[in-house]
SEKOL-356823 format. One line per 10 residues: number of its first residue (from 1); their letters; for each residue x, y, z of C-alpha. Coordinates in steps of 0.25 Angstrom, whole numbers, plus 2048, in hexadecimal, padded with zeros to 3 digits. Layout:
NUM = A = X,Y,Z ~ ... $
END
This chain:
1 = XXXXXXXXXX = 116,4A7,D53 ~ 107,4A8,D53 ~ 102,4B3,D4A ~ 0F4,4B5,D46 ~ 0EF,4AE,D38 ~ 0E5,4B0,D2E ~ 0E6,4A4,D25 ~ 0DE,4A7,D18 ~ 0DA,499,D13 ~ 0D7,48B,D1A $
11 = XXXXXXXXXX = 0CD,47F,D17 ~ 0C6,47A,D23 ~ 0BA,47C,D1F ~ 0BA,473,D14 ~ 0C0,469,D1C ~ 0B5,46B,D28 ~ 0A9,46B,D1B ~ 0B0,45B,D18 ~ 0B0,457,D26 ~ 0A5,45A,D2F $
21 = XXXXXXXXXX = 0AE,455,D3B ~ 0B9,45E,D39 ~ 0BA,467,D47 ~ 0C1,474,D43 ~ 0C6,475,D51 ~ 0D3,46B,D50 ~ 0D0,45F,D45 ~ 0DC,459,D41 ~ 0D5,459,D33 ~ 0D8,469,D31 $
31 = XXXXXXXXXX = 0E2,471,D2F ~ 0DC,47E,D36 ~ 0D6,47A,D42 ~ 0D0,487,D4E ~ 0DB,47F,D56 ~ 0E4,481,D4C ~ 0E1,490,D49 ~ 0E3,493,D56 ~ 0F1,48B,D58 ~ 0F4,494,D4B $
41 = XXXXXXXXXX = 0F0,4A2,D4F ~ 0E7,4A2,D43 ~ 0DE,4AE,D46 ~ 0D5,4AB,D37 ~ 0D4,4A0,D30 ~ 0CD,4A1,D21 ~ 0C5,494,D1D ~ 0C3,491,D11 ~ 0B6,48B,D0B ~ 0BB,480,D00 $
51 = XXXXXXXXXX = 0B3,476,CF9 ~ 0BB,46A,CF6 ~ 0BB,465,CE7 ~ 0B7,458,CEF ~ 0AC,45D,CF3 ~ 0A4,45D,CE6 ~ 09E,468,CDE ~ 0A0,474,CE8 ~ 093,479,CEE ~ 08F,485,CF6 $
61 = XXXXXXXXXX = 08C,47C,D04 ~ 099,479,D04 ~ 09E,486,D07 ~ 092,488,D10 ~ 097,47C,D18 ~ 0A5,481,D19 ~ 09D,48F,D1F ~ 096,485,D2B ~ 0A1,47F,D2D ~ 0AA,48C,D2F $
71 = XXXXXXXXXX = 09E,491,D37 ~ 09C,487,D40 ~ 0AA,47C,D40 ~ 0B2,485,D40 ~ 0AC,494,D47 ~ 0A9,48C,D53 ~ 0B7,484,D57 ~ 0BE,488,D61 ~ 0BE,495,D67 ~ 0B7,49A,D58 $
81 = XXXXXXXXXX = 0BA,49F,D4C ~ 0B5,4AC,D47 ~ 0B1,4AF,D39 ~ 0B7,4BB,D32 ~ 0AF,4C0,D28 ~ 0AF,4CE,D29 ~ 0BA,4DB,D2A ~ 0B6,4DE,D39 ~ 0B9,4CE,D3B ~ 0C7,4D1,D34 $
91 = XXXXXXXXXX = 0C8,4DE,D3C ~ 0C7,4D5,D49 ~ 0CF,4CA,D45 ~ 0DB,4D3,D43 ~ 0D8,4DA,D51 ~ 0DA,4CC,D59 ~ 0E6,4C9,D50 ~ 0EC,4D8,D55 ~ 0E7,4D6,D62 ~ 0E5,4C6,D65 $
101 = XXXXXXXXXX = 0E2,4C6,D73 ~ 0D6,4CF,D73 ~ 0D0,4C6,D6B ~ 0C2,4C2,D6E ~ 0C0,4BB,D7B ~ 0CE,4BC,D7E ~ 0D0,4AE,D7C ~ 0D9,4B1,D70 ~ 0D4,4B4,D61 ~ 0C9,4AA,D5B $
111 = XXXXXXXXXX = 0CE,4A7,D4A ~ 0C6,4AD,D3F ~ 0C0,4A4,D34 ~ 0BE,4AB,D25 ~ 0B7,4A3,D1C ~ 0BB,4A0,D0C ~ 0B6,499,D01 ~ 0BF,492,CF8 ~ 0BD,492,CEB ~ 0AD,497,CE6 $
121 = XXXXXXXXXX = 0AA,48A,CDE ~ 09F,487,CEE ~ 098,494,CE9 ~ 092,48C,CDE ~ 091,497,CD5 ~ 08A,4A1,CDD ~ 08D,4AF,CE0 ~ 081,4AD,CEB ~ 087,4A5,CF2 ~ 095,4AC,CF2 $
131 = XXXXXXXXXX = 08F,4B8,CF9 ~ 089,4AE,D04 ~ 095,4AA,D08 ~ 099,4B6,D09 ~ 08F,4BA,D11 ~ 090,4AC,D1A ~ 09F,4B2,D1E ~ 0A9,4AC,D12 ~ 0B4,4B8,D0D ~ 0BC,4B2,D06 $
141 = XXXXXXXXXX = 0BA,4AA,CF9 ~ 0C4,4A2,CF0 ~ 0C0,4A2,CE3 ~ 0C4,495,CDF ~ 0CA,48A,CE3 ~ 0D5,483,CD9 ~ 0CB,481,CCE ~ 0C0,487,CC7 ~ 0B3,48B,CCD ~ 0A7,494,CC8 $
151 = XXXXXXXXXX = 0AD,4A1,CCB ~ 0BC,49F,CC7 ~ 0C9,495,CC4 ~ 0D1,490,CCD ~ 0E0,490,CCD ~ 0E2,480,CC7 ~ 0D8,484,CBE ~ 0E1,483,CB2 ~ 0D7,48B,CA8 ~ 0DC,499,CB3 $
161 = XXXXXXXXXX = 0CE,49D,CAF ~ 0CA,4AB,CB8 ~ 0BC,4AD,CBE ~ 0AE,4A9,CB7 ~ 0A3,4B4,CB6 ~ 09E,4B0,CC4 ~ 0AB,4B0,CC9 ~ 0AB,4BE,CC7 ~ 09E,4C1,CCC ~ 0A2,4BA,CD7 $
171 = XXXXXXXXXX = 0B0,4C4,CD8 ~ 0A5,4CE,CD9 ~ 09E,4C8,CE3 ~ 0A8,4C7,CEC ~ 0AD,4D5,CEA ~ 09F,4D9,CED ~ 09D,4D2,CFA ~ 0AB,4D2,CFF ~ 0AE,4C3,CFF ~ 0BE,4C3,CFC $
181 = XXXXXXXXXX = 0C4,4BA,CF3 ~ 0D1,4B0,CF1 ~ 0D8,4AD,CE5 ~ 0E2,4A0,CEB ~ 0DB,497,CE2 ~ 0D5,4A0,CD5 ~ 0DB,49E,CCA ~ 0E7,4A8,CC4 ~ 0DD,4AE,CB9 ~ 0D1,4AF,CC5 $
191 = XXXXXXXXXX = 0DC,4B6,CCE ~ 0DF,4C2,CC4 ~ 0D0,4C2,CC0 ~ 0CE,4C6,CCF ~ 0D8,4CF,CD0 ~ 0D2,4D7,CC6 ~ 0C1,4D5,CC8 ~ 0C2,4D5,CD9 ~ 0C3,4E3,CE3 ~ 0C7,4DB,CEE $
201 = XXXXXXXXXX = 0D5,4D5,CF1 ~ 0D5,4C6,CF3 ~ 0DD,4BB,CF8 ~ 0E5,4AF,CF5 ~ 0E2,4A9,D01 ~ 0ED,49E,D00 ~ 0F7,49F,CF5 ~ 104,49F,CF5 ~ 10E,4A5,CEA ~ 10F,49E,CDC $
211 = XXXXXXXXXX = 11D,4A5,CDC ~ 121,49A,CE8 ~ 11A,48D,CE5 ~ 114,48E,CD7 ~ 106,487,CDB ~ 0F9,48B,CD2 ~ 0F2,491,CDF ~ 0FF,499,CE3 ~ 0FD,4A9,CDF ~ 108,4AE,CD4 $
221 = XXXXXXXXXX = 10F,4BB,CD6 ~ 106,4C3,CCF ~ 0FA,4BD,CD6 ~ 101,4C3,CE3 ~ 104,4D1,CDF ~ 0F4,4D0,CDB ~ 0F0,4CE,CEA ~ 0FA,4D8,CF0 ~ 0F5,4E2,CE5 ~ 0E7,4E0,CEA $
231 = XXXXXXXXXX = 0EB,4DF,CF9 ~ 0E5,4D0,CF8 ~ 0EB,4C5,D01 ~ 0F1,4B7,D01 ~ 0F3,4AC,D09 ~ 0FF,4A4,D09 ~ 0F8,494,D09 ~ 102,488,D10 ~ 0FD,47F,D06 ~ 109,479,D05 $
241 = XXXXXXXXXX = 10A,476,CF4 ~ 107,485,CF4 ~ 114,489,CFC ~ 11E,480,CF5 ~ 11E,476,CE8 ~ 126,46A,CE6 ~ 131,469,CF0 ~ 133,45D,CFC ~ 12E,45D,D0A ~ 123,464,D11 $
251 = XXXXXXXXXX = 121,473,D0D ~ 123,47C,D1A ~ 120,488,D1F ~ 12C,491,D1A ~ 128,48E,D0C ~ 11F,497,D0E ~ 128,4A3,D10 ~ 12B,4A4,D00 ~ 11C,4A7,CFD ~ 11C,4B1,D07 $
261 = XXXXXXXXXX = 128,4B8,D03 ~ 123,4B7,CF4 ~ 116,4BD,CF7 ~ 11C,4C8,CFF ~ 125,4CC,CF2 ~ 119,4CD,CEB ~ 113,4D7,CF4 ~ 10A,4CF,CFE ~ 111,4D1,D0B ~ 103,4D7,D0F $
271 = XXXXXXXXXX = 0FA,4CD,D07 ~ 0FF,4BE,D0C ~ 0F7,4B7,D17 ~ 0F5,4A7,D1B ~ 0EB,49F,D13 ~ 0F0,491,D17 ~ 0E6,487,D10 ~ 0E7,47F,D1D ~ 0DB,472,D1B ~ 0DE,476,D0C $
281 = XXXXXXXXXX = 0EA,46D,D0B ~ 0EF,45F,D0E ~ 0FD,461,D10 ~ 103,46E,D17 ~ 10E,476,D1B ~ 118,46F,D25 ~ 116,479,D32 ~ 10A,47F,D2B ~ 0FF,473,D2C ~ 0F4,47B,D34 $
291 = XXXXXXXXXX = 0F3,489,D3B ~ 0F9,484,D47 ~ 104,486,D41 ~ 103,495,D3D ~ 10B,49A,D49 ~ 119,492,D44 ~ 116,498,D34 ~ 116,4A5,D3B ~ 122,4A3,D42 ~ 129,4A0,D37 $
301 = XXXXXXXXXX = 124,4AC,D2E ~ 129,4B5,D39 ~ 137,4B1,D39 ~ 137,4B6,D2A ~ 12E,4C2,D2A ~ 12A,4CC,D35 ~ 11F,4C8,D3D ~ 115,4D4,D37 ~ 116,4CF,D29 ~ 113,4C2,D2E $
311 = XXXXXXXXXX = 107,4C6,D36 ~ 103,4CC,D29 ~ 106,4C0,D22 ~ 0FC,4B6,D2D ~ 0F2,4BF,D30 ~ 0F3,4CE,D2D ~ 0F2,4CF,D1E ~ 0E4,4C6,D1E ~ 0E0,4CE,D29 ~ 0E1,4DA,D22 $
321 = XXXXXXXXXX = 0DB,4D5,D14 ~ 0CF,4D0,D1D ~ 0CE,4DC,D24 ~ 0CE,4E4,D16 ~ 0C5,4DD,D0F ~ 0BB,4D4,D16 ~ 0AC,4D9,D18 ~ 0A7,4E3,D23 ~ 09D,4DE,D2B ~ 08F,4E4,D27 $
331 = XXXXX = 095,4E2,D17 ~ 087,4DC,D12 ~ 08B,4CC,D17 ~ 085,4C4,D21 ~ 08C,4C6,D2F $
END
C-alpha cells in the first residue's frame, strides 16, 4: 500500500560531506537514495546536517558543505528534488499529495527536501551565523546532539544541565526569525526549560516513548503531554535500540506498534509522524532498512488502524505543523 511520506529526520548529508563519491541517485552506501524515495512514495524527505564527533572540532564550513552538497548532489538527481522552505511550498506539497496526478509536468510528483541542523555545536558560538542559515534555507534546528554544546546539554550529558545564556538568546533568536526547533536529543532539564522560554511548538523529530523501551533519548510521559499541549510533533525513529531493549533476534516492524498505541494514550494521535534516522544507524529494522520499504509498514499499520489515522500518522500531521508554522514568503529571508 503506497501512501504519501513525510520522514522528519535522515543523515545523507553527512555521509555525502565524507565521501565526495557518493551519488545520491542509487549508491549502495545510503540508506535513502532518489530511487529509493520514489520506490517508497516519500513525498519529503528532512536532511539533516550533522557533524560527526569524528570530524574534529565542529566548524561552521561543515554545515556549509552539507548546504552544497544538498544544493547541488542531491537537488539535481533524478527527476529533482525540490526545497521546501516556506508555508506556500507546504501549501503545495499537500496539494500534489491530495491531488497526485496534477502534479507538475504530469510526470508524477517530484520529492521535497527540508534542510536541519543537528545539534548547534557548527554555529561555533555565533548567533550571526544561526540567522544565515536561516536565510540560506535551513528550518529546522536540533539543539544539541547527545552532549554538551555552547548553547545547551545533551541528553547523556549526565550533569542534565539546561541552556547557557547564549543558548537562550539563541531560543530568542529562533522565535524571532521563525527557525523551528527540536528537542530529540536536548537534555531532560533543556526540554522543560524550552517549554517554558519558546512561543513556538517544536518537535522531537525522532523519539520514541521511554514508557516502551527506557532508552535516554526516548521521550517520558510527561515529555509527551508537553508536545500535545503545545500542538508540537513527534517522529516515531526505526533505530532499532530505540524500539526494543534487550531481547533476541532482529527487531521488527510490529514492535513498533506499542509506541504508537502508547503515544496515542497520551494524546498524540494528531501529533505523531516518521523520523527514521535512516544513514543514522548501522543496524535497522528487519522489513524497515530504507524507504523502499514504506509501502509494506503501511500495509501493516492499516490492518490495525483506519487508513485516515494512518495518513495522519505518514504525512498529514507534518504537513499540517509545516503548513502552520514555517515562514511566508516575502518574511524578511533570502528567497
Amino acid at each position: 500500500m503506497k501512501l504519501p511520506i513525510i520522514d522528519f529526520h535522515c543523515d545523507v548529508l553527512s555521509k555525502m560531506r565524507e565521501d565526495a563519491g557518493i551519488s545520491f541517485q542509487n549508491d549502495r552506501k545510503l540508506d535513502v537514495t532518489y530511487d529509493r524515495l520514489i520506490q517508497g512514495g516519500v513525498s519529503m524527505q528532512c536532511f539533516a546536517i550533522y557533524l560527526s564527533e569524528k570530524w574534529g572540532i565542529p566548524k561552521y564550513e561543515y554545515i556549509l558543505d552539507q548546504i552544497d552538497a544538498f544544493k547541488n548532489r542531491v537537488m539535481k538527481t533524478g527527476g529533482g528534488v525540490r526545497w521546501l522552505r516556506w508555508k506556500e511550498d507546504a501549501d503545495e506539497l499537500a496539494q500534489t499529495i491530495q491531488h497526485p496526478a496534477a502534479a507538475k509536468g504530469g510526470q508524477g510528483p517530484v520529492p521535497w527536501g527540508l534542510l536541519s541542523v543537528e545539534g548547534a555545536d557548527g554555529f561555533e558560538g555565533s548567533l550571526f551565523y544561526v540567522r544565515m542559515c536561516y536565510e540560506m534555507g535551513v528550518r529546522f534546528l536540533g539543539i544539541t546532539w547527545n552532549y554538551a554544546n555552547w548553547a545547551a546539554d545533551g541528553v547523556l550529558e549526565e550533569r542534565n544541565g539546561g541552556f547557557t545564556e547564549k543558548g537562550r538568546k539563541l531560543i530568542d533568536l529562533s522565535n524571532e526569525i521563525g527557525l523551528l526547533l527540536d528537542v530529540s536529543h536536548l537534555s531532560q532539564a533543556g526540554f522543560w526549560e524550552l517549554t517554558e522560554r519558546t512561543n513556538r511548538p517544536f518537535i522531537a523529530s525522532h523519539s520514541n516513548a521511554k514508557g516502551v523501551c527506557p532508552h535516554p533519548r526516548n521521550l517520558t510521559d510527561e515529555q509527551v503531554r508537553a508536545i500535545v499541549a503545545m500542538d508540537g510533533r513527534i517522529g516515531m525513529t526505526f533505530v532499532p535500540w530505540f524500539v526494543r531493549s534487550g531481547g533476541e533476534g532482529p527487531v521488527r516492524p510490529q514492535e513498533l506498534l506499542p509506541h504508537i498505541e502508547h503515544f496515542c494514550e497520551l494524546g498524540a494521535e494528531k501529533h505523531l509522524m516518521v523520523g527514521s534516522d535512516f544513514d543514522g544507524i548501522d543496524s535497522w529494522i528487519e522489513g524497515l532498512e530504507h524507504p523502499g520499504q514504506y509501502p509494506a509498514f503501511a500495509e501493516l499499520l492499516c490492518k490495525h488502524y483506519s487508513e485516515d489515522l494512518v495518513r495522519n500518522w505518514l504525512s498529514g500531521n507534518a504537513l499540517s505543523y509545516l503548513g502552520t508554522h514555517l515562514p511566508s514568503k516575502g518574511t524578511g529571508a533570502a528567497h
